[in-house]
LOVONU-915643 format. One line per 8 residues: their letters; for each residue y, z, x of C-alpha. Coordinates in steps of 0.05 Angstrom, whole numbers. Last residue first. Example, Ala and Ser with C-alpha at 12.3 -4.5 7.8 and 13.67 -1.06 7.14 Angstrom:
<nodes>
sa	-21/143/273 ~ -90/156/246
</nodes>
This chain:
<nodes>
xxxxxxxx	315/1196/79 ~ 343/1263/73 ~ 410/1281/35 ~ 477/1273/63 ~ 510/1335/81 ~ 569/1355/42 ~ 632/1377/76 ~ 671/1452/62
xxxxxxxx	736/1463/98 ~ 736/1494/169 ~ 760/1560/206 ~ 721/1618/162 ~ 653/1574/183 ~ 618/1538/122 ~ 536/1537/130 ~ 517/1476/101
xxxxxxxx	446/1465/64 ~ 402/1409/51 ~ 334/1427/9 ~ 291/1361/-2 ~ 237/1386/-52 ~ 166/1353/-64 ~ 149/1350/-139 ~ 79/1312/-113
xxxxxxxx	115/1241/-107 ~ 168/1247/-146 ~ 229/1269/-86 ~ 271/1330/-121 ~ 343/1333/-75 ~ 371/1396/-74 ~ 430/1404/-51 ~ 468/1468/-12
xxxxxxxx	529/1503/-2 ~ 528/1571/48 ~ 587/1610/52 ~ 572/1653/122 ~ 592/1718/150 ~ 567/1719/214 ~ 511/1764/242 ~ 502/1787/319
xxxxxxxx	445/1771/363 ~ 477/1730/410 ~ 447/1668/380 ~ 476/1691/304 ~ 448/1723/252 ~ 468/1701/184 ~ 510/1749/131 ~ 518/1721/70
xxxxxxxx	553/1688/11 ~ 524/1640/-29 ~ 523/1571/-67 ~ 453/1528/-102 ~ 459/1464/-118 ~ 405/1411/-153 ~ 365/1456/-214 ~ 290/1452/-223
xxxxxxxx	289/1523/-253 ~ 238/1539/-207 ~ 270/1519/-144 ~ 342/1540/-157 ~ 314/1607/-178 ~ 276/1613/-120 ~ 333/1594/-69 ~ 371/1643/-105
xxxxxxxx	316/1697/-103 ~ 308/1681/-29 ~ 377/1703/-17 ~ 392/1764/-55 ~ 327/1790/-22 ~ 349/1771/44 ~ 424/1792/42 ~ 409/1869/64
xxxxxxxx	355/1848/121 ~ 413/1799/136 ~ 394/1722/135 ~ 346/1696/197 ~ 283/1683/165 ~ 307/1668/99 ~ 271/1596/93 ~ 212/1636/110
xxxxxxxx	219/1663/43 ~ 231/1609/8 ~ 155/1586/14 ~ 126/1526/67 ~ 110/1566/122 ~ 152/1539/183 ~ 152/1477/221 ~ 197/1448/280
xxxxxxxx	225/1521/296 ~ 298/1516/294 ~ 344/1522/352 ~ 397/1584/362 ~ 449/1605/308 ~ 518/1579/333 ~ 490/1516/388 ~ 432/1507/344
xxxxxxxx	479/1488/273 ~ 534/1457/306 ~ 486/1415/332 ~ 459/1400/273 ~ 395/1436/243 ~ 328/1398/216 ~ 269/1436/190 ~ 199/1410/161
xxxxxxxx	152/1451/125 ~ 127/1390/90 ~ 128/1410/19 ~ 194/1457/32 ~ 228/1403/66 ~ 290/1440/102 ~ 355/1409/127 ~ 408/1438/168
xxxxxxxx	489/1432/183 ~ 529/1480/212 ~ 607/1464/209 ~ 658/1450/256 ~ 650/1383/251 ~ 652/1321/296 ~ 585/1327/314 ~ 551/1329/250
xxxxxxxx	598/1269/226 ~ 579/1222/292 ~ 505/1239/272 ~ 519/1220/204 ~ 551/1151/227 ~ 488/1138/280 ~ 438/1152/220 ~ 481/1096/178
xxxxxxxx	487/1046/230 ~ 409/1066/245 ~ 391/1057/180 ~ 433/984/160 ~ 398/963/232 ~ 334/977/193 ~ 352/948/136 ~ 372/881/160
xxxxxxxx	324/885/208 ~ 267/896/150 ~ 310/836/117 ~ 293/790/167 ~ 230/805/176 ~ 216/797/110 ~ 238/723/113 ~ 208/710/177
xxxxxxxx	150/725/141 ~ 156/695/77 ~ 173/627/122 ~ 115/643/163 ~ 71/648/104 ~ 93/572/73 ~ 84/548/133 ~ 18/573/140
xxxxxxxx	2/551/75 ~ 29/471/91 ~ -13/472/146 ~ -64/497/118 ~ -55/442/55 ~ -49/389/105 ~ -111/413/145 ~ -160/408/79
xxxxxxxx	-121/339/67 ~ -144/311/131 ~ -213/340/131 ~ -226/309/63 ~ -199/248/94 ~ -243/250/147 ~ -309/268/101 ~ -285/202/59
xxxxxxxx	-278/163/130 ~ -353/183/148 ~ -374/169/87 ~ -347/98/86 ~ -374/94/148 ~ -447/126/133 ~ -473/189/161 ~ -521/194/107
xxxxxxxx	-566/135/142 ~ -585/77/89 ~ -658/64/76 ~ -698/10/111 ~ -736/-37/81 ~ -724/-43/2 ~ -747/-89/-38 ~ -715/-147/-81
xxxxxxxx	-753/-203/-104 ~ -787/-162/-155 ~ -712/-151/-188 ~ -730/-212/-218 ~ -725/-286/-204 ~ -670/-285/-146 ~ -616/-337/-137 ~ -596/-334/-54
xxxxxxxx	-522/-355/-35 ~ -495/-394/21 ~ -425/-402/54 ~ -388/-460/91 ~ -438/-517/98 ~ -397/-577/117 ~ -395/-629/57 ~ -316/-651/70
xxxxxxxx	-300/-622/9 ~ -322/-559/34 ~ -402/-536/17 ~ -440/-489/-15 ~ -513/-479/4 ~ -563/-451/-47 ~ -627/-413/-33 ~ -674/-388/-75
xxxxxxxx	-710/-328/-77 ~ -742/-273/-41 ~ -699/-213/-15 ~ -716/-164/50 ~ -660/-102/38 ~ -629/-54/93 ~ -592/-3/49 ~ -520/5/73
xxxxxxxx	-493/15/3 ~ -545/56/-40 ~ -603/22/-78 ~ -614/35/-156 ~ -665/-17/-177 ~ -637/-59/-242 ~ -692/-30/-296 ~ -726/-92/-329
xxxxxxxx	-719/-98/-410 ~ -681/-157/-394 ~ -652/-167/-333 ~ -684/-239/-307 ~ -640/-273/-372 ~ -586/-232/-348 ~ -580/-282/-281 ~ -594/-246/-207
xxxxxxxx	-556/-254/-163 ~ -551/-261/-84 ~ -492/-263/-40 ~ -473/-276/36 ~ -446/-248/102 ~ -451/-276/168 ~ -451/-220/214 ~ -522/-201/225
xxxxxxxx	-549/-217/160 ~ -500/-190/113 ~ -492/-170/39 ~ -471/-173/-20 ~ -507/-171/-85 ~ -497/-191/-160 ~ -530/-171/-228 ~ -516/-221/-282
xxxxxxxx	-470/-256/-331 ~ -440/-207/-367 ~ -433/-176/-296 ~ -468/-124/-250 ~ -438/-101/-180 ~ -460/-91/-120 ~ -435/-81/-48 ~ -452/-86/28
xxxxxxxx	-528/-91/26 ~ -558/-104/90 ~ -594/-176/95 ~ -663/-198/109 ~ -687/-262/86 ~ -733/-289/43 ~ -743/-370/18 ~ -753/-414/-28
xxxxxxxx	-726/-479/-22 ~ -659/-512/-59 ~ -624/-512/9 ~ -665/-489/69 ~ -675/-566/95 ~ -604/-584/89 ~ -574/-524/131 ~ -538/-450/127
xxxxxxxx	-601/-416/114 ~ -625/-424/183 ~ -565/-396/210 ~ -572/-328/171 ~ -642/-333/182 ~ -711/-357/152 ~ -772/-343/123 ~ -809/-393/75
xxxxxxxx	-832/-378/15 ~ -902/-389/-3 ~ -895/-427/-73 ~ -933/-400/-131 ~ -1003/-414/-147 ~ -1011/-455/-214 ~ -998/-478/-287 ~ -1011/-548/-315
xxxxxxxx	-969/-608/-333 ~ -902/-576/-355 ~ -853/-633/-388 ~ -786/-635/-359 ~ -731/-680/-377 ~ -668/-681/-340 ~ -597/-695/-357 ~ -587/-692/-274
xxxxxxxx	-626/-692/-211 ~ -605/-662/-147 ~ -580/-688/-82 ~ -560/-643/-22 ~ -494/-610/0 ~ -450/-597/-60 ~ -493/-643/-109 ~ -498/-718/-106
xxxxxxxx	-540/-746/-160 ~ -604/-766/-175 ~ -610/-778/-258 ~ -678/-746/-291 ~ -750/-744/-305 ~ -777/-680/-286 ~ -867/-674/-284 ~ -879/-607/-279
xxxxxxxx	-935/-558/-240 ~ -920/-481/-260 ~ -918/-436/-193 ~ -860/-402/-217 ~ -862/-389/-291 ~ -823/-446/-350 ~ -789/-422/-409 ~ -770/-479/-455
xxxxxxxx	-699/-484/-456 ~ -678/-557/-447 ~ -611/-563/-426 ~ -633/-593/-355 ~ -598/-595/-279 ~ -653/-600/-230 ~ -652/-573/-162 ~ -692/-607/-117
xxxxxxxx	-747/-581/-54 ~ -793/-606/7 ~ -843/-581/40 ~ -894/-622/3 ~ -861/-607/-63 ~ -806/-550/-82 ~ -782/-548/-166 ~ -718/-508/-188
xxxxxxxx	-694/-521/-254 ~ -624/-510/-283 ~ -580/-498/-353 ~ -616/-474/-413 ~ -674/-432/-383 ~ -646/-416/-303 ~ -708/-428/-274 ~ -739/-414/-209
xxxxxxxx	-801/-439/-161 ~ -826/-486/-205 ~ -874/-531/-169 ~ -868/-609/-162 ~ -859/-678/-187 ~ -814/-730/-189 ~ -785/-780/-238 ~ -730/-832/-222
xxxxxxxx	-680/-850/-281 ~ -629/-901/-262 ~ -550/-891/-263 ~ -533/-924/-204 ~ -580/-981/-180 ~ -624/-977/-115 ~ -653/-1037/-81 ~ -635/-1030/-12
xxxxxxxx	-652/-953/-9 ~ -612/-905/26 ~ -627/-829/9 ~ -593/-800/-50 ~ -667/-768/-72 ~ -721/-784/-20 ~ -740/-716/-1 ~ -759/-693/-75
xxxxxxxx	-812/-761/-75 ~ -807/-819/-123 ~ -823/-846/-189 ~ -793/-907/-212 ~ -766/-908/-278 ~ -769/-985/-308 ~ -697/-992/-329 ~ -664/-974/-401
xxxxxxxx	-644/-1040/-435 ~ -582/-1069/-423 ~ -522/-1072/-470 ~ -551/-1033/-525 ~ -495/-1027/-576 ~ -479/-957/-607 ~ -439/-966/-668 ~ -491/-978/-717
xxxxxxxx	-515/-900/-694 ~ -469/-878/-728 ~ -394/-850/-751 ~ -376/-842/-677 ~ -334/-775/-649 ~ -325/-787/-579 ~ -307/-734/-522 ~ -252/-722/-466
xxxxxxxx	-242/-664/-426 ~ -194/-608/-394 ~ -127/-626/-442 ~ -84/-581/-435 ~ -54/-550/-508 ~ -43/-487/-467 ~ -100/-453/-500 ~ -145/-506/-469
xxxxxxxx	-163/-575/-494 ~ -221/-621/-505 ~ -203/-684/-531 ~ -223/-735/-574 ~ -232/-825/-575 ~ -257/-840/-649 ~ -318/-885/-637 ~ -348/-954/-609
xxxxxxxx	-404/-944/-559 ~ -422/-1000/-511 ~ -493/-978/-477 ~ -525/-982/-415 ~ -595/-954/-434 ~ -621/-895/-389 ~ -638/-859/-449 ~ -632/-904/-509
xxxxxxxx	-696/-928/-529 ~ -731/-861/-503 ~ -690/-829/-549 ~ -731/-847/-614 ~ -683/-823/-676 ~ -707/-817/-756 ~ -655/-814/-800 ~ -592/-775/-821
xxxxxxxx	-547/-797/-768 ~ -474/-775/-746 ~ -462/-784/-666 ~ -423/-737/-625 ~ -410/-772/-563 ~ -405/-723/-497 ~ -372/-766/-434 ~ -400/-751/-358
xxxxxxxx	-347/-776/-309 ~ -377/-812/-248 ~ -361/-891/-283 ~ -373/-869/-361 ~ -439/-832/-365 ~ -465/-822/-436 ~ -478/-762/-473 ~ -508/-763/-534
xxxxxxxx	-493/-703/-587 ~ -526/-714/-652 ~ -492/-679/-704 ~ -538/-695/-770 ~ -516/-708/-836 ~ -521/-668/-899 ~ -575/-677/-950 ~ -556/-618/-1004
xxxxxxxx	-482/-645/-1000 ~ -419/-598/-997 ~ -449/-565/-929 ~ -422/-496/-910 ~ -417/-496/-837 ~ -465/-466/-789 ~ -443/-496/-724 ~ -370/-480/-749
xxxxxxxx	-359/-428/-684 ~ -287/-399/-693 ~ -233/-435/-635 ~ -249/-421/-553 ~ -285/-483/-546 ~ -252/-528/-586 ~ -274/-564/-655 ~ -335/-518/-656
xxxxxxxx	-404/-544/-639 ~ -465/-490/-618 ~ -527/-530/-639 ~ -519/-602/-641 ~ -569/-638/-672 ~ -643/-641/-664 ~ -649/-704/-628 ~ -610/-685/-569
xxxxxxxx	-592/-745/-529 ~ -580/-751/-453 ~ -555/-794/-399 ~ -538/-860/-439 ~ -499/-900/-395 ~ -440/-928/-399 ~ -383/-977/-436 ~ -325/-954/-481
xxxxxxxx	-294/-982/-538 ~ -237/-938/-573 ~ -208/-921/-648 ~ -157/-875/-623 ~ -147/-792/-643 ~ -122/-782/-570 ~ -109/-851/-534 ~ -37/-832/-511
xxxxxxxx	-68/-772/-469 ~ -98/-818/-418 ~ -164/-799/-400 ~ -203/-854/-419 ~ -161/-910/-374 ~ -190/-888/-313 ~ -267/-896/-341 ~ -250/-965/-368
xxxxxxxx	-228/-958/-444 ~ -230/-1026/-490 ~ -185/-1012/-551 ~ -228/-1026/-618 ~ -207/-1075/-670 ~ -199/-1030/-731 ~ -255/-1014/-783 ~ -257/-1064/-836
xxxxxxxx	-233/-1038/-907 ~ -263/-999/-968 ~ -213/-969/-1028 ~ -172/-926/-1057 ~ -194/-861/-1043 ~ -149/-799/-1045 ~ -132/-750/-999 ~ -85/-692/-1017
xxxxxxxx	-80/-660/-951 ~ -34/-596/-926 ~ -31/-620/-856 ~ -24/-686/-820 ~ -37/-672/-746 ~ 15/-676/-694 ~ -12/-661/-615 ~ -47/-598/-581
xxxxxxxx	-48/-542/-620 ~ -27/-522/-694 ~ 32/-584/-699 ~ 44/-596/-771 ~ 67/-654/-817 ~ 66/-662/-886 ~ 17/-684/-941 ~ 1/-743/-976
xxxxxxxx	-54/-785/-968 ~ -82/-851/-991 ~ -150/-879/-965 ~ -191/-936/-952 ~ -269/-921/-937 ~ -298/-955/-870 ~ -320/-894/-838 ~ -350/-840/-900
xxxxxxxx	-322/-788/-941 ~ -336/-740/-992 ~ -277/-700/-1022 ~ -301/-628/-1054 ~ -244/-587/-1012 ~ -256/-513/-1003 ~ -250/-525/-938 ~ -182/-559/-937
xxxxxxxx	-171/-621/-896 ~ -129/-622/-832 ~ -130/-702/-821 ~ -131/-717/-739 ~ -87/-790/-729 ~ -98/-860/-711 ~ -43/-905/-694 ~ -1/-959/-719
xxxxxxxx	-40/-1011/-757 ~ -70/-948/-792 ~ -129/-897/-765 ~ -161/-837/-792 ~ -196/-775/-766 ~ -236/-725/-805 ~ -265/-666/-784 ~ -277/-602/-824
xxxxxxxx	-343/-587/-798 ~ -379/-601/-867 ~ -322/-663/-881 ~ -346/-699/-825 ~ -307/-759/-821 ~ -293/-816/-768 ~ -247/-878/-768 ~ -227/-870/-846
xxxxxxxx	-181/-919/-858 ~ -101/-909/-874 ~ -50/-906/-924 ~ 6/-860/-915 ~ 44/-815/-950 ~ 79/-758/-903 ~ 133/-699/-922 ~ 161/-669/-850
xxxxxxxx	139/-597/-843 ~ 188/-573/-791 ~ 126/-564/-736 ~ 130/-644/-731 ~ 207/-635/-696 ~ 191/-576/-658 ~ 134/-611/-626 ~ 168/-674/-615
xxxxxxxx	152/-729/-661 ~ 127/-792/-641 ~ 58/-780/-667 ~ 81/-782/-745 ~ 121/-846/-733 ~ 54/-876/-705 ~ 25/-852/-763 ~ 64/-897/-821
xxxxxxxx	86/-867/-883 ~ 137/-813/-858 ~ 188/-793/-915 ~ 257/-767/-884 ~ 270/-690/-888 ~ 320/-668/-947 ~ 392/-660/-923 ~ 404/-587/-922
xxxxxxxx	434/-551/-983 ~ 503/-519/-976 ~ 492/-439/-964 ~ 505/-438/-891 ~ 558/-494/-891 ~ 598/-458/-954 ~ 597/-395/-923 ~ 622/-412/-864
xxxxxxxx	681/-455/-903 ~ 687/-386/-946 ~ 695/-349/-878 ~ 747/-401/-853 ~ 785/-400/-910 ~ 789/-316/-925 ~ 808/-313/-853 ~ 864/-366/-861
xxxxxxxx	891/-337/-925 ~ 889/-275/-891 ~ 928/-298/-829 ~ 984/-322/-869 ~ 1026/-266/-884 ~ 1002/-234/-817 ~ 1037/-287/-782 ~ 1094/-304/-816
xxxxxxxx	1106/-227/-807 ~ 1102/-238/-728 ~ 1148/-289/-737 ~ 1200/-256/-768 ~ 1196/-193/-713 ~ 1190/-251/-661 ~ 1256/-290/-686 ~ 1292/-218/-695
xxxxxxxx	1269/-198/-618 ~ 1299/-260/-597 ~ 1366/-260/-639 ~ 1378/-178/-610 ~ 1367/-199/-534 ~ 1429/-227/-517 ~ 1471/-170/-552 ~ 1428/-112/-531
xxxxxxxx	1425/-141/-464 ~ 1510/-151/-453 ~ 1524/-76/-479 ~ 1576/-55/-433 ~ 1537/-74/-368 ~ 1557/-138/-372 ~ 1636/-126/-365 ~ 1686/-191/-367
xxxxxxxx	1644/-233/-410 ~ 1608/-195/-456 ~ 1682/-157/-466 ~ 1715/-233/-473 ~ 1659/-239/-525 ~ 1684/-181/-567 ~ 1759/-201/-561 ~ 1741/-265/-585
xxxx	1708/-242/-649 ~ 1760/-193/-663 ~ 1824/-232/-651 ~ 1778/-284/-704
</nodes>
């Protein structure tokens, strides 16, 4: 107890003597114990969580609900109906077309697209009761059932129809409906639809392979719904008169479709109807009145929409397939038609068809043309730039001048622009005028005269804004005036060429001068090195006693110092290259001892030679020299550098340098 206290009056009275490692010693054993807790545990809660992961990942999902009514089958999202949800329902057949893989059914709910196999044997008709299971799928543009199993089971009534005005038909929320519409029968090709495929841009099933040796007929009708023109596919297998229905309001009963894009947009609306029983005559088709080209879309007090007029006239163009031009007493039309007999210019027709309002003049639509007799082709008329751009030049034939600006062929034809004066404008020629016909080659800048038709488009107010003139064949193009060499974009090609020539001289010369300056540089560099050096040797020669020369036996070149002149007189500034002349001025007694040194040294291609002799001097007396000399061997023709000292009694021996 004395102990105890006597340790916490210490705490007390002096903190510093150990009052943190007291305080702080319960803490750190609390966080040490916990800490162990910690990773005790921890595993057990790692291994728990994981197996609860585990667990949920591998458990089995709740199975997807059973749909057995459409409408719940066309409420789904799209991620929703692409999961595959089971169906059974029982519905009647609205439309089917088991050849072209179409079938469309319809329950108190809804109606609904039917993806059935093509290797199915099923055989189908409107008004048959069936059962199918399958699941749900989402390929394009709304829920379909997928994966069929149909089954009959039984007939039944064909639903009441939903009555569609013309605003009302493109609503989205009608798609695979049975529908009642009301128009007027614009066209009807007998002989079935050639080129069908569930969507435009999906594998052509025009061609299918029929299950039945007597398969039904396509017919495609199209029928005019307020200003929007509506194709009906009809099935029939019998005989067909379309002059009972063309131009016959009509109230057709069918599956309501939809043309869509990639995007799953729709862009149109069409009509699948099981037959011809569900096309009701309404009113009879109208008497057709036959009227002049100049008259279309003009007022008349007694006009009704959607009645056939006939006119008559010259072909001046056709487009086979897709359009007609005709011109009559000054006056011309174009006619829209799918027929595709080939027609000449100058052919007389008869064209029975609907007026309507084109860009800037009227033009007949869903035409028929039958050719009465052939003929002289229409004069065409010549006009301007201006002239083109008004009522009376649209549709007609005419020529014009125009320089070409650009061409360019496409899949679809040939095309031209050009200007007259400075209103520019096009002219093309379709494929169907290109075959086995050479395009004529004509360079940019080429003044052209061209013959065809001419076509004004207009704002959506209906002012003229541009025109365009169809040719016939490349007949209707010639050639007036070729294009000058010198030609702008020539002109600017030559520049450029120019440009870049003077770039790269510039860019060489530059180049040069900076090699230049460089060289220079380093020629002064040596050069000033020289003279430094040649002014430091000169220094030397002075400031010694000694006699310094320098003989080139291959030039016959001799250098003394000043030393050198001022004791034995000036050398001669060439002498007879041999070593005899080198001992010119050695003692008649020394000479021969001399020169048969030097010679020695020479021809045994050795680099010093030493001796003692007697010189003569510039007062005529001799010296007693010690002569040291190097021999420097230069390669270019064995030339030999011979440097010599002459050594005075009074001064030390130095080396000359060799020659540069």
């Amino acid at each position: 107890m004395a102990i105890r206290n006597s340790i916490s009056r210490a705490k007390i009275s002096n903190p510093r003597s150990g009052h943190n490692r007291f305080h702080l010693a319960p803490r750190l054993v609390r966080v040490l114990c916990g800490a162990a807790a910690l990773l005790m545990v921890f595993p057990h809660l790692s291994t728990l969580g994981a197996t609860r992961i585990l667990a949920s990942r591998n458990a089995p999902r709740p199975p997807l609900r059973l749909l057995t009514k459409v409408e719940e089958i066309r409420n789904l999202s799209r991620q929703e109906a692409a999961r595959g949800y089971p169906v059974h329902v029982q519905a009647v057949v609205t439309f089917a077309d088991l050849d072209r893989q179409i079938l469309f059914v319809q329950d108190r709910t809804g109606g609904i697209f039917v993806d059935v196999p093509l290797e199915s044997t099923l055989s189908l008709k409107a008004g048959e009761l069936v059962d199918i299971k399958g699941s749900t799928e989402i390929p394009d543009f709304a829920p379909n059932i997928g994966k069929a199993r149909v089954r009959m089971v039984g007939h039944s009534a064909l639903p009441a129809p939903i009555r569609l005005s013309a605003e009302s038909l493109e609503s989205v929320t009608r798609d695979c409906m049975w529908v009642e519409v009301e128009g007027v029968v614009r066209s009807l090709e007998v002989k079935g639809v050639s080129q069908y495929a569930r969507q435009y841009w999906e594998q052509d099933i025009s061609t299918p392979k029929f299950r039945t040796p007597n398969p039904t007929t396509l017919v495609q009708v199209i029928v005019a719904v307020g200003l929007s023109r509506i194709p009906v596919y009809v099935l029939h297998s019998q005989a067909l008169n379309p002059e009972s229905y063309l131009g016959a309001r009509v109230r057709v009963r069918g599956v309501r479709g939809s043309f869509f894009n990639q995007s799953n947009q729709v862009v149109g609306v069409n009509l699948f109807v099981p037959g011809l029983a569900q096309i009701q005559v309404v009113e009879a088709p109208p008497p057709i009145a036959a009227v002049s080209m100049s008259s279309l879309m003009q007022y008349t007090a007694h006009g009704t929409l959607n009645q056939r007029v006939k006119v008559e006239g010259v072909v001046t163009l056709q487009n086979p397939g897709r359009a007609l031009f005709i011109a009559n007493a000054g006056s011309s039309a174009q006619v829209e038609t799918r027929q595709g007999e080939a027609l000449n210019p100058g052919d007389y027709v008869e064209v029975v068809g609907f007026p309507a309002m084109g860009d800037f003049s009227g033009l007949l639509q869903d035409a028929v043309v039958h050719r009465l007799r052939p003929g002289p082709e229409v004069t065409p008329v010549r006009i301007t730039a201006e002239k083109a751009l008004t009522a009376e030049s649209d549709g007609g034939l005419v020529r014009i001048d125009g320089r070409l600006v650009g061409a360019g062929v496409a899949p679809e034809g040939a095309t031209w622009a050009l200007k007259a004066g400075s209103v520019p404008f096009q002219a093309r020629l379709p494929v169907t005028s290109l075959a086995n016909r050479n395009l004529p080659q004509i360079g940019e800048g080429s003044l052209l005269r061209l013959t065809g038709v001419c076509v004004v488009n207009a704002d959506q107010n209906g002012r003229p804004e541009s025109f365009e003139i169809l040719l016939r064949s490349p007949r209707d193009v010639m050639v007036l005036e070729m294009p000058a060499w010198w030609t702008p974009r020539r002109a600017l090609t030559l520049l450029g060429l120019f440009l870049v020539v003077d770039l790269l001289v510039l860019g060489w010369v530059y180049f040069l001068r900076r090699q230049v300056n460089r060289q220079a540089k380093l020629i002064r560099q040596k050069t000033a090195a020289e003279v430094a050096i040649a002014k430091r040797f000169e220094y030397v020669a002075r400031a010694t006693n000694d006699a310094l020369w320098e003989v080139d036996l291959i030039a016959g070149t001799l250098w003394g110092s000043p030393t050198f002149t001022a004791t034995y007189g000036s050398l001669p500034e060439r002498i007879p290259v041999d070593t005899t002349a080198m001992a010119e001025g050695v003692h008649p007694d020394d000479r021969a001892k001399v020169v048969a040194g030097i010679s020695a040294v020479v021809q045994n291609r050795q680099t010093k030679w030493e001796a003692e002799y007697r010189q003569r001097c510039v007062d005529g007396s001799y010296a007693n020299v010690y002569a040291r000399a190097y021999i420097e061997r230069l390669q270019r023709q064995n030339s030999v550098g011979f440097s010599q000292t002459h050594l005075v009694p009074e001064r030390q021996v130095i080396c000359s340098e060799p020659p540069l």
